[in-house]
C-alpha positions as CSV (number, residue, x, y, z in Angstrom):
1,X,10.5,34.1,-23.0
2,X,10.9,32.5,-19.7
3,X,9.1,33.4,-16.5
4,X,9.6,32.4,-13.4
5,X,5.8,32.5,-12.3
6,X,3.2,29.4,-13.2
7,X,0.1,28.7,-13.7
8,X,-1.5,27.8,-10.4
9,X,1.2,30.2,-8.4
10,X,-0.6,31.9,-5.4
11,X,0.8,35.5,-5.7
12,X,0.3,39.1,-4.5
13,X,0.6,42.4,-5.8
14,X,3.5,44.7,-4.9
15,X,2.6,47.7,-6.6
16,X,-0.3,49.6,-8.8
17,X,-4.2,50.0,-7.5
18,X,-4.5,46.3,-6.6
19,X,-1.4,46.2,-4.3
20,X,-1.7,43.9,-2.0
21,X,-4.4,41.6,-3.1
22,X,-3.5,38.1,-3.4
23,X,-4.5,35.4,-5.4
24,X,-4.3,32.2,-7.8
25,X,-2.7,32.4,-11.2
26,X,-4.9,31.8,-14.1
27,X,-3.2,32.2,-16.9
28,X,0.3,33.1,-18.4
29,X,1.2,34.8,-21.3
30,X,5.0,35.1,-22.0
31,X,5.0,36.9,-25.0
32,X,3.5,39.7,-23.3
33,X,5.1,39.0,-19.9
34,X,1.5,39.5,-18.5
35,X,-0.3,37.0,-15.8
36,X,-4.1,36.9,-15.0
37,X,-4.7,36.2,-11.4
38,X,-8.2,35.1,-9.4
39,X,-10.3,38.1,-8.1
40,X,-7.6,40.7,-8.8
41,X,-7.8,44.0,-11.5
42,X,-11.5,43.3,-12.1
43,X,-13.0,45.1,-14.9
44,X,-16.5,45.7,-16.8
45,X,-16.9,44.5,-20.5
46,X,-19.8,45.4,-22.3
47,X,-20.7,41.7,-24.1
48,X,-23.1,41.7,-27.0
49,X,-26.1,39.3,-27.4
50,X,-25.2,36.3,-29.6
51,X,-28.0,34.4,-30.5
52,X,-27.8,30.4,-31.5
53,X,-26.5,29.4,-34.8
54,X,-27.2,25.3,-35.2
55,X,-29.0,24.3,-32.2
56,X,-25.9,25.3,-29.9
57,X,-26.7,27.8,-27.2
58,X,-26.1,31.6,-27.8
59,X,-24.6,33.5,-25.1
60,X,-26.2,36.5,-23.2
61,X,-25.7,40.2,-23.4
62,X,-24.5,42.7,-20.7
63,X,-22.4,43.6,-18.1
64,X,-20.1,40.9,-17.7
65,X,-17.1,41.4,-14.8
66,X,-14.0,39.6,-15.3
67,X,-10.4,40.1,-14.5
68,X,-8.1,41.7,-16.9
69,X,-4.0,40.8,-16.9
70,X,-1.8,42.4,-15.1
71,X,2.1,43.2,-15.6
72,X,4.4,39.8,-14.1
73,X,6.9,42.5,-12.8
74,X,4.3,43.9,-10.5
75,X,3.6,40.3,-8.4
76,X,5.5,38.4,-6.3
77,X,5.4,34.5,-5.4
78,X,4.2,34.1,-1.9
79,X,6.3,31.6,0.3
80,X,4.3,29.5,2.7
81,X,6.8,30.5,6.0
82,X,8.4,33.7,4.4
83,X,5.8,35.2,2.5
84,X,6.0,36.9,-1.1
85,X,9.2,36.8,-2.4
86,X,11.3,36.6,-5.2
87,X,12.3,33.3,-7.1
88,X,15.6,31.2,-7.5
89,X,16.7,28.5,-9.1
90,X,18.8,25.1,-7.5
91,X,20.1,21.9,-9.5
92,X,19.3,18.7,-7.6
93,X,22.0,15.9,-7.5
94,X,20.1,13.9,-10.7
95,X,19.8,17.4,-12.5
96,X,16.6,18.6,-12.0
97,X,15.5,22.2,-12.0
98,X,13.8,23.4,-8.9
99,X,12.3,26.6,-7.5
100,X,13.5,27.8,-4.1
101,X,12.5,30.6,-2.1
102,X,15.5,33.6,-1.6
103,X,14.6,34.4,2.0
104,X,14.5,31.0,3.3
105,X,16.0,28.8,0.1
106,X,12.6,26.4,0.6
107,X,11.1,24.9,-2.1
108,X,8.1,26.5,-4.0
C-alpha cells in the first residue's frame, strides 16, 4: 500500500498524547500503515538477559526505553516555509513524480 510519508520525513503529530512533538522518521511499515518517529511515543520494554552463545556478545537485561509506532494518519509532513501539511503529487516535464507541499505547492 502506498504512503505518502518516507523514511527520513521530519513530521509532527496532530492528534493523540504526543500531539505536537516532532521528529525524524525511522521506519515505515505499509502493511500496517504505521510509522516510527525519533523521540516520539516512548515506551518501557522489559528485555530479558541473553547470555553469549559462540563467542558473540549476549545482550543485557532490563528496562530498555524505545519508541513504539504510531498510526501515519495521525502525522503530518512539515514544510520548511509553511509548516506541517498535507502531501501532493506533480508530474515534471520528463515524467517524474514529485512531492509538493498543498499550502505553498513547494517541493518536499
Amino acid at each position: 500500500m502506498k504512503m505518502k510519508i518516507k523514511k527520513g520525513d521530519n513530521v509532527q503529530v496532530m492528534t493523540g498524547k504526543n500531539r505536537g512533538h516532532q521528529g525524524r522518521i525511522l521506519s515505515v511499515d505499509p502493511n500496517k500503515r504505521r510509522v516510527i518517529i525519533e523521540g516520539v511515543n516512548m515506551v518501557k520494554r522489559h528485555m530479558k538477559l541473553r547470555a553469549a552463545r559462540g563467542g558473540a556478545a549476549g545482550q543485557e537485561g532490563g528496562i530498555v526505553t524505545q519508541e513504539a509506532p504510531v498510526a501515519a494518519s495521525n502525522v503530518q509532513i512539515i514544510c520548511q516555509s509553511c509548516g506541517p501539511t498535507r502531501v501532493g503529487y506533480n508530474i515534471t516535464d520528463d515524467g517524474a513524480k514529485i512531492r509538493v507541499c498543498r499550502k505553498c505547492g513547494g517541493e518536499l
